[in-house]
N, C-alpha and C positions, 0 to 999 in steps of 0.2 A: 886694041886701039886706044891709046891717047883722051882721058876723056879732057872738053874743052875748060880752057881756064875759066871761063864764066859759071860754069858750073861748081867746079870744085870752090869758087867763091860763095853761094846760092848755100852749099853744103857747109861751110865751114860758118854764114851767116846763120841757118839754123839749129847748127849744133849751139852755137856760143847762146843763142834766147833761148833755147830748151834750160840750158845750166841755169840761164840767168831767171826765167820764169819759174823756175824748180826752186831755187836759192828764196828766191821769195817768198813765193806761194808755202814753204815751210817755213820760213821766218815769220809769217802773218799767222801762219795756222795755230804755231808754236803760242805766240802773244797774245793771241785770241781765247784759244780752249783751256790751254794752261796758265798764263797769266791774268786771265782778264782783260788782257788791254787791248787796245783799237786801235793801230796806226792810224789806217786809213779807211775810209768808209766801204761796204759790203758790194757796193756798185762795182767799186775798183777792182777789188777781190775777184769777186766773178769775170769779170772783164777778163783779168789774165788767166784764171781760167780756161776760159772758154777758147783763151788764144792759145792756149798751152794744145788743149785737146785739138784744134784746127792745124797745129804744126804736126803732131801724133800722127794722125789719121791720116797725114800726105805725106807724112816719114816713120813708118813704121821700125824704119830701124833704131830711130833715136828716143820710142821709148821704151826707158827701164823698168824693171820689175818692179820699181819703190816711186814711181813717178805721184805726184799728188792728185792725176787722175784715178789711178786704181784707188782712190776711199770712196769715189759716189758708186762703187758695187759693178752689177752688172754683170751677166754673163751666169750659167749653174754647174754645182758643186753637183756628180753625180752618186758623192758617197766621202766621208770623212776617213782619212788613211788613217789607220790607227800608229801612232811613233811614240816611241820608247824617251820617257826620260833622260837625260847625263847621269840627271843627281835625280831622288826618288822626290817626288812633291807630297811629304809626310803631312800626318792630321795633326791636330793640337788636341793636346788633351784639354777636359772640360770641367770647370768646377762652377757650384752654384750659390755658396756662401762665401761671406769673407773671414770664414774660420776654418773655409779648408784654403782660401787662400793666403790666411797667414800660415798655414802647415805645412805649403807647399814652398814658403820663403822660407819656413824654419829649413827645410831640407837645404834648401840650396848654400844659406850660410855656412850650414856643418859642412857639406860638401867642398863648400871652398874654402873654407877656415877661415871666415871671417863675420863684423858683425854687422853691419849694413853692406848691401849688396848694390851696385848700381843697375836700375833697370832702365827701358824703352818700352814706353806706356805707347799703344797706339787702341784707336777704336777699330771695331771687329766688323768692317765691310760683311752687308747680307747678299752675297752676291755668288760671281763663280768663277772660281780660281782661276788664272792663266798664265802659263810661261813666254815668256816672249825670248830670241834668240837671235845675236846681231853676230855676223861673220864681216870682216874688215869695214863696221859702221854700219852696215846695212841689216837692216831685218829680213830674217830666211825663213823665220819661222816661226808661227803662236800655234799654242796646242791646249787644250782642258787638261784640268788636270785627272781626269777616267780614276782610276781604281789606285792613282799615286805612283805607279810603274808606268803602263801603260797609259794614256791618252791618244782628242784626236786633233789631227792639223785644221787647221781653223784661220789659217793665216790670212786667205783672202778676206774673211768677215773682219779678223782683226784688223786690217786695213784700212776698214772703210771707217771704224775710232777716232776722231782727228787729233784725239789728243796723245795719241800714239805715237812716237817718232818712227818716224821711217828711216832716218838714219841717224846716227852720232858720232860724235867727234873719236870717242873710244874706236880702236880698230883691231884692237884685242879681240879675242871670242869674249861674249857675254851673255849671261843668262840674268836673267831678271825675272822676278813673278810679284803678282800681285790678283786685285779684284777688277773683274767687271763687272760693273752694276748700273740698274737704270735708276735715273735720278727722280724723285718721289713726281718732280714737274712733270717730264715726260711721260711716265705711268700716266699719270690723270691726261692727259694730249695724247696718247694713246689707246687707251679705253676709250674714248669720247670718238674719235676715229672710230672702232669696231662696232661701238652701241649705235650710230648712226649707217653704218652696213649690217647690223644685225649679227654680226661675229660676236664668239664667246667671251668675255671681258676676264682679262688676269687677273688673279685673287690678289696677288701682290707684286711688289720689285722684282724680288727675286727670282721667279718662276716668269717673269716677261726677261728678264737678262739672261738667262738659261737658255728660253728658246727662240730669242734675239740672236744670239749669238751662235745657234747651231742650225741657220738656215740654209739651205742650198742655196737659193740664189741671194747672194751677198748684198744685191741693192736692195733686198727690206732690211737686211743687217744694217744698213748705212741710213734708213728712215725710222730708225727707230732710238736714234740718237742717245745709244750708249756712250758711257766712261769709264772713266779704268781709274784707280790708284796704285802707286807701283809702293810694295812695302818691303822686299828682302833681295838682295843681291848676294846667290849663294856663297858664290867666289871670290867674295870682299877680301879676304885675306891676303889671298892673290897676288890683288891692287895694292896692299899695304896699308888696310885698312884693319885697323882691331876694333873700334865698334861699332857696333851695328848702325848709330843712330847719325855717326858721321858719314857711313856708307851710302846710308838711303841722301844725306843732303848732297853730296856728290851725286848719285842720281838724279836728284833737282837739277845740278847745274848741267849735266850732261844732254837734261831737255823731257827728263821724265815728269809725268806729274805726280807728286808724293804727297802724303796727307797732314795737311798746318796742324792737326789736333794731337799731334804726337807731341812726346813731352819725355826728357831724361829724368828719374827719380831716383833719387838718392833714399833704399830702408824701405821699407811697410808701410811707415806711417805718412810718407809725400806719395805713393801706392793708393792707398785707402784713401786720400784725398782725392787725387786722380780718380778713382773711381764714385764716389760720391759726386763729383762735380758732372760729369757724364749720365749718371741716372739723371741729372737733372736735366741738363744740356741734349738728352739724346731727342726730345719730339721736337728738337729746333732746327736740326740738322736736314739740309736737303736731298738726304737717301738713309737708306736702312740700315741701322746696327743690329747687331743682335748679342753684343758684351764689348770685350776690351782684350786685348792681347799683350801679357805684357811678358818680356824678353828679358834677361841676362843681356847689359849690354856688349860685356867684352865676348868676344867672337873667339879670343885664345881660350875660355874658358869651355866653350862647347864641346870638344873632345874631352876633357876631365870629366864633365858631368855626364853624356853618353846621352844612350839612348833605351826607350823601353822595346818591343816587339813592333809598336807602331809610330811611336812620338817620339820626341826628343824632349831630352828631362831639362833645356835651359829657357825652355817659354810654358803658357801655361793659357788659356784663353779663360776668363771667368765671362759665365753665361748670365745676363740678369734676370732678376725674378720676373717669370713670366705675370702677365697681365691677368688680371681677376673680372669676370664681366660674372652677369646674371642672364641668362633665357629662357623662355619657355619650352619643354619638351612636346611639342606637337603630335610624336608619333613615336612608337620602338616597331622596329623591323627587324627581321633576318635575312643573314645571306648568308650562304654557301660557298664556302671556299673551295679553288682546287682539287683540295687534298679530302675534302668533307667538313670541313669541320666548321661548324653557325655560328657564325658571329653577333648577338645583340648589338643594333645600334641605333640610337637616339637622332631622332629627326627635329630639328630646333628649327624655333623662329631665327630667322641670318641675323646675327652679330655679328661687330667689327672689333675683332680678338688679333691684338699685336701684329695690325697693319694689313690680315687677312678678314674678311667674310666668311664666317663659322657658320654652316646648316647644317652639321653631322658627326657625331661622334662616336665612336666605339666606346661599346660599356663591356666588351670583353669574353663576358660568361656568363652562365644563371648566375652563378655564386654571387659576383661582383653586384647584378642587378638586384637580386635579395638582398646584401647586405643592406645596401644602402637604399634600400625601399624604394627604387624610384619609378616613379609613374605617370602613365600620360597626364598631362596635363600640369605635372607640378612646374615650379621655380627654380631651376638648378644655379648652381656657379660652374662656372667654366674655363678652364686656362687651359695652356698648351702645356705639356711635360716638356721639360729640355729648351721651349719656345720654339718647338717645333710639331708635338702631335696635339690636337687636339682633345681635351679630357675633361670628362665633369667630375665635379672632384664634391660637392653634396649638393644636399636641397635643402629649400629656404621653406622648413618644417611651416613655420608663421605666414607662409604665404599659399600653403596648401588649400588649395577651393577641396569644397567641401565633399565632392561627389567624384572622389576620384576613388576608383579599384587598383589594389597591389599587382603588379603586371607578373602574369604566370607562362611560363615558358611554355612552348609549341612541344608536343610532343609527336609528331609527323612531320615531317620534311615541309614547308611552304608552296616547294619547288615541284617535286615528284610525290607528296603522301606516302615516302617509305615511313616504318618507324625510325624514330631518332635514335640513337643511343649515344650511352656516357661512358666515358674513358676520363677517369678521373675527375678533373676540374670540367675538362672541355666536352663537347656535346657534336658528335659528326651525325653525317647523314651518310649512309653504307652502300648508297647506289651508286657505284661508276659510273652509271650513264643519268647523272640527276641533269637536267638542262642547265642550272646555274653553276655547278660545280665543269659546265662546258665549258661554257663561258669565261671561268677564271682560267681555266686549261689553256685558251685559246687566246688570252691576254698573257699569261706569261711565256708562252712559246715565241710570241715577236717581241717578247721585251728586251730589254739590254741585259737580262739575265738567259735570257731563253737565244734563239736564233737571229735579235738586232736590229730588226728590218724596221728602217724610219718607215715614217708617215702613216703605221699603222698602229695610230694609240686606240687607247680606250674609247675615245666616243665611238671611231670610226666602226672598230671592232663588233662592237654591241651594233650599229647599226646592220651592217654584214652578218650577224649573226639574226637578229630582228628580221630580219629580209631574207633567210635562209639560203644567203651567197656562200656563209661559211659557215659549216658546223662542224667539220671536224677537219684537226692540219691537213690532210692534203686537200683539200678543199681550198687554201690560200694556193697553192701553187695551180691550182684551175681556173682560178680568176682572172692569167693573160686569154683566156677563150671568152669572157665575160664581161669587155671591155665596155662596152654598149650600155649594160646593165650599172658598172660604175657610172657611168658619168649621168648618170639618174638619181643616183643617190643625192641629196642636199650638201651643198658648198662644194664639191667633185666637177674639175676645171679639165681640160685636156692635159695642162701641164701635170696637174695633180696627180691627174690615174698612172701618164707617163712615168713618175718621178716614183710612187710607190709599184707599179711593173718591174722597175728597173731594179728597187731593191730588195724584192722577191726574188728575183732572176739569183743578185749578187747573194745570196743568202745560201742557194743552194752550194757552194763552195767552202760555207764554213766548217768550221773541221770537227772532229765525232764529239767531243767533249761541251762541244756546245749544242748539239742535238741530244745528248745524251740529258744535259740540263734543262733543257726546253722541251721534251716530252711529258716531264711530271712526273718520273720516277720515283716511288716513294722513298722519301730522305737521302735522293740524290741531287745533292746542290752543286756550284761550281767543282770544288776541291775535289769531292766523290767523284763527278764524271773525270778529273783529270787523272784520276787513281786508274779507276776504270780502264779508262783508254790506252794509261800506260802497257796493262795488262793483257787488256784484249783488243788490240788493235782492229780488230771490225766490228760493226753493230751484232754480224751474224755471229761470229764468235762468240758476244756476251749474252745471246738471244738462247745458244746451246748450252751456254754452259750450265752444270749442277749446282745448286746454292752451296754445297760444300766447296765447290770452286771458287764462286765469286767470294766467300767468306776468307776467301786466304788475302785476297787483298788487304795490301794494310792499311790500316783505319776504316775498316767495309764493318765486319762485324757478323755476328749472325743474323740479327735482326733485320738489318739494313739487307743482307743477303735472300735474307726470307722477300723481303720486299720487291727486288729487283727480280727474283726469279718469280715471284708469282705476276706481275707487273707485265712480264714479257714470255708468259706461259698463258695469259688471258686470249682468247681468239680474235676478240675485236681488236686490243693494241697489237698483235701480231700481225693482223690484216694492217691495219693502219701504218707501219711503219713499213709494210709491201708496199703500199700504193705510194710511201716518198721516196723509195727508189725506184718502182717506175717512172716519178716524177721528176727525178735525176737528180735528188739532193743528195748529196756525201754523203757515206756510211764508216768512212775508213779515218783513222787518226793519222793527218797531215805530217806530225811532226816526230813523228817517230825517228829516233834515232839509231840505225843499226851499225852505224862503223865508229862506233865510240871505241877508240882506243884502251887495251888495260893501263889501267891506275889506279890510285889506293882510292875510292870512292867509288868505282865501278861495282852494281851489282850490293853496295852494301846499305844496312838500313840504319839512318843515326836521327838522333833525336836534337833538338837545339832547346837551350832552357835557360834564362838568365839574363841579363841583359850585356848587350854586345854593343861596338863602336859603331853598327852598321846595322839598319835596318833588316828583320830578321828575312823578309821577303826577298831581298836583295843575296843576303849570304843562301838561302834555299837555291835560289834558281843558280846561282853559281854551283853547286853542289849537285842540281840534280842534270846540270848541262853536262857532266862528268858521267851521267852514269848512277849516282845516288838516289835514294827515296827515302824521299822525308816521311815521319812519321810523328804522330802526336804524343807517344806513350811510349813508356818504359815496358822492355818484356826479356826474356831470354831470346829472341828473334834479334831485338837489338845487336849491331855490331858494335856502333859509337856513340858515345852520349860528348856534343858539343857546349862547356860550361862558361858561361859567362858570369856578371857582377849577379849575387843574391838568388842561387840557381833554386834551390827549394828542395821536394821532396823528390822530385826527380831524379836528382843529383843522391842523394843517398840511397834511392833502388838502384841504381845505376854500380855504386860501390857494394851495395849487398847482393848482385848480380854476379860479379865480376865485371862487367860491362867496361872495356877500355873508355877513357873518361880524355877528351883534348881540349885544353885550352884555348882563347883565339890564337896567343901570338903561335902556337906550333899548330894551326887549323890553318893560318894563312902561307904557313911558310909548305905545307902538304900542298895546299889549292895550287899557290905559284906552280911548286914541282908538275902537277897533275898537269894543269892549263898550259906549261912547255914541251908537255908528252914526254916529261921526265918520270912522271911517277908511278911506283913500285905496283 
């Protein structure tokens, strides 16, 4: 039926104020967060807002995915999809003087054969990294940057950003990354919020724009008024862009917001000024640095100069000298790690150490603690290593009170009264079942190293375990029967107990090499269990096998083998991993591939060494998508040793081997063959 003409007017009247209330309310949003400026006052703003949202809600069809409704939130994320990079989101290497980084300019000259090099000075956002992704102008997609391969989608949070574009003129694909971070204002408007609800107060920016930004439901993302600076546009070259610093001011004009304190230098020595003027300049600034990044600006030169295993050798991040405070040691404690081993650590009076609240420090070992004689009650100095860990670094002998005793090491457990022993430097506790070495068991199993499951950090965990809801893993998966009992717990909402149910639930599906990490296998980390799992595709499988068995794994070892088989020959961890698959967690490795076609990398084991065009994580998983298994070391097992720039000694066992030895350019042209099911 014929619908009537007054209608299809009705329809075609509110599509055309959708565009036109869109066109604006971006136009203002644009002016406002990113320029500073005010057309028109906040009243108005809201006003079409509010009209925009009122035409939405009575025409659902007319609104879009990028409408400037979706930034106030709203609505829950019931888990972050993990997506794959284009391009890998690489670390910057890190230097902390400015005589490794005149050493690292001297490199770059000879590299390109010349005697001043042009750079792109920027400052070093403290914040946390994000890709953003625009398909014909529109954004499809923000993601963290995870482990630099891998991250997660976050697109809804990024959203709610206003200084974000939601769309651009470019209709090209475009990837763009940069920092989110919360601005030093907000931090303190934020704390002041939580202290007055009794909620725990962020120690700093950084760790509020972390978990700002990876919230389920997006409307606290959008109250907690993060920003972003956008610093690199992988694909400049693309565009037709050769350096980098024209690239980023085209992204200005495009509608991004990019950082005024960036600066072209010409040499070292306009470098080294740029950096002096920034030590000075940086407590003015309104959010956190934590150094300066500075770039090769031409972009044709990045492929000349390469890459190492993790960085790329044409930028370079120098870190500044961490901050120097004084406090008093109130207390030395121990704790018990995981794995056994007692950690001394220094209970201080709270100082405000480079924008964080300091009450606790690792002092390491006995050794560490004897050397440096430190004792309750003295005067320490205090900085962060890297302006990141915290570390006392001596004592202020002169201000020693007079009635202090040289602090002597525990020789029993704290926790359980076993004896201690020493292994070297370090000093373990030898009971499997100490309560605080549970504890940390039971905090790395839901970590993002262990099985992933949000919303069950550290406080929550130790309270759960305090309240004997959880003492050992399957114990979390018994907590959808103990629903009751959560929301008795302190700060435990409906939503809350809902939200971490739910990612208990999703957790049982992960796949064996992440159970495998999160049990606490001795000296099995990520890379181990994915060895593992290659090998022995069930939990059961590696639960029988002989240590002579698991030892053939490559890069396992004996030791690591000895470990693994007494580990899962103990009756209580044998019992304990019965009960999680009564509990219906995975046992089996997901990804096993069995219809890998033959090709020349099928089945065989080669090593990579040197530096290559291409992140070495990136050339691995290509390699092992074939069939291949990478390994660390040179052996007669070896079939191929992969040589890139400045291979080392690798590359010479590999010839006193016999070890066939490939280049990249005839590595890539095998991969091609293998990747078309052409190869041999």
């Amino acid at each position: 039926m014929a619908i009537p003409q007054a209608e299809n007017k009705v329809e075609d009247k509110d599509r055309e104020r959708v565009a036109e209330l869109t066109r604006l309310l971006n136009k203002y949003t644009y002016e406002y967060y990113v320029l500073n400026q005010s057309e028109i006052p906040d009243s108005e703003f809201d006003s079409m807002m509010e009209e925009l949202k009122r035409i939405e809600a009575r025409r659902p069809d007319l609104k879009a995915p990028n409408s400037p409704t979706s930034r106030v939130g709203g609505g829950l994320s019931s888990q972050f999809v993990k997506v794959r990079h284009p391009i890998p989101m690489l670390s910057i290497q890190d230097v902390f003087s400015l005589d490794e980084l005149r050493d690292w300019d001297s490199k770059i000259e000879k590299a390109l054969g010349v005697s001043k090099v042009r750079y792109c000075c920027e400052v070093k956002i403290d914040g946390l990294s994000c890709n953003l992704n625009y398909v014909d102008g529109q954004l499809v997609q923000a993601s963290t940057r995870g482990d630099g391969i891998i991250g997660e989608d976050v697109t809804r949070n990024a959203m709610t950003i206003r200084s974000i574009p939601l769309q651009v003129e470019e209709k090209r694909p475009l990837e763009v990354r940069g920092e989110v971070y919360m601005p030093k204002k907000a931090l303190k408007e934020l704390n002041d919020r939580r202290k007055k609800t009794g909620e725990p107060l962020f120690a700093n920016a950084r760790n509020a724009a972390a978990g700002s930004l990876r919230q389920l439901d997006p409307s606290i993302t959008a109250s907690r008024h993060l920003e972003a600076w956008w610093y690199f546009w992988p694909k400049a070259p693309d565009f037709g862009f050769r350096y980098h610093s024209a690239a980023i001011d085209h992204l200005a004009e495009l509608g991004f917001r990019t950082n005024p304190e960036r600066r072209v230098c010409y040499g070292i020595d306009e470098v080294l000024k740029y950096v002096e003027e920034y030590h000075q300049k940086r407590p003015t600034l309104d959010y956190d640095i934590d150094g300066l990044v500075i770039k090769v600006d031409d972009m044709s030169k990045y492929d000349d100069l390469g890459y190492t295993a993790k960085v790329p050798r044409w930028e370079i991040a120098y870190k500044f000298p961490p901050e120097v405070v004084t406090t008093e040691v109130l207390d030395i404690v121990l704790s018990v790690g995981r794995t056994g081993r007692v950690t001394p650590t220094a209970v201080l009076a709270p100082v405000l150490l480079a924008g964080s609240t300091i009450s606790r420090a690792t002092l390491n070992n006995e050794e560490y603690c004897r050397d440096k004689d430190i004792r309750i009650g003295d005067i320490v100095t205090l900085h962060k290593a890297g302006d990141v860990i915290p570390e006392v670094g001596e004592v202020v002998l002169k201000r020693r009170p007079a009635n202090t005793k040289p602090f002597r090491f525990a020789t029993v457990c704290p926790f359980c009264q076993v004896a201690l022993v020493k292994r070297g430097v370090q000093t373990f506790c030898p009971n499997n079942h100490c309560p605080s070495r549970n504890i940390n068991k039971l905090l790395n199993f839901v970590s993002s190293n262990g099985m992933d499951i949000d919303g069950l950090g550290d406080v929550l965990m130790e309270q759960l375990f305090n309240e004997h809801l959880v003492m050992d893993f399957p114990d979390i998966y018994a907590l959808k029967d103990k629903r009751e009992q959560l929301l008795e717990l302190d700060g435990m909402g409906e939503k809350s107990v809902d939200n971490i149910l739910n990612s208990i639930e999703k957790s049982k599906g992960n796949d064996l090499p992440m159970l495998l990490s999160a049990l606490g296998v001795p000296l099995v980390g990520k890379k181990t269990a994915k060895l593992l799992a290659q090998q022995f595709p069930t939990l059961q499988g590696l639960m029988t096998a002989s240590d002579q068995d698991i030892a053939k794994v490559p890069d396992v070892g004996e030791k690591t083998a000895e470990g693994i088989y007494g580990f899962f020959h103990d009756e209580a961890n044998r019992d304990m991993v019965l009960k999680l698959a009564k509990a219906g967690v995975n046992m089996t490795e997901l990804q096993v591939k069995k219809d890998i076609p033959d090709n020349f990398f099928k089945g065989k084991r080669f090593v990579l060494t040197g530096a290559i065009s291409v992140p070495r994580d990136v050339m691995t998983q290509r390699i092992e998508a074939l069939g291949g298994k990478s390994s660390g070391s040179v052996s007669a097992k070896t079939d191929f040793v992969i040589v890139g720039a400045d291979p080392g000694s690798k590359y010479d066992k590999a010839v006193s081997l016999g070890v066939r030895i490939i280049g990249e350019p005839e590595l890539n042209q095998l991969l091609a063959q293998a990747e078309k099911g052409q190869g041999k």
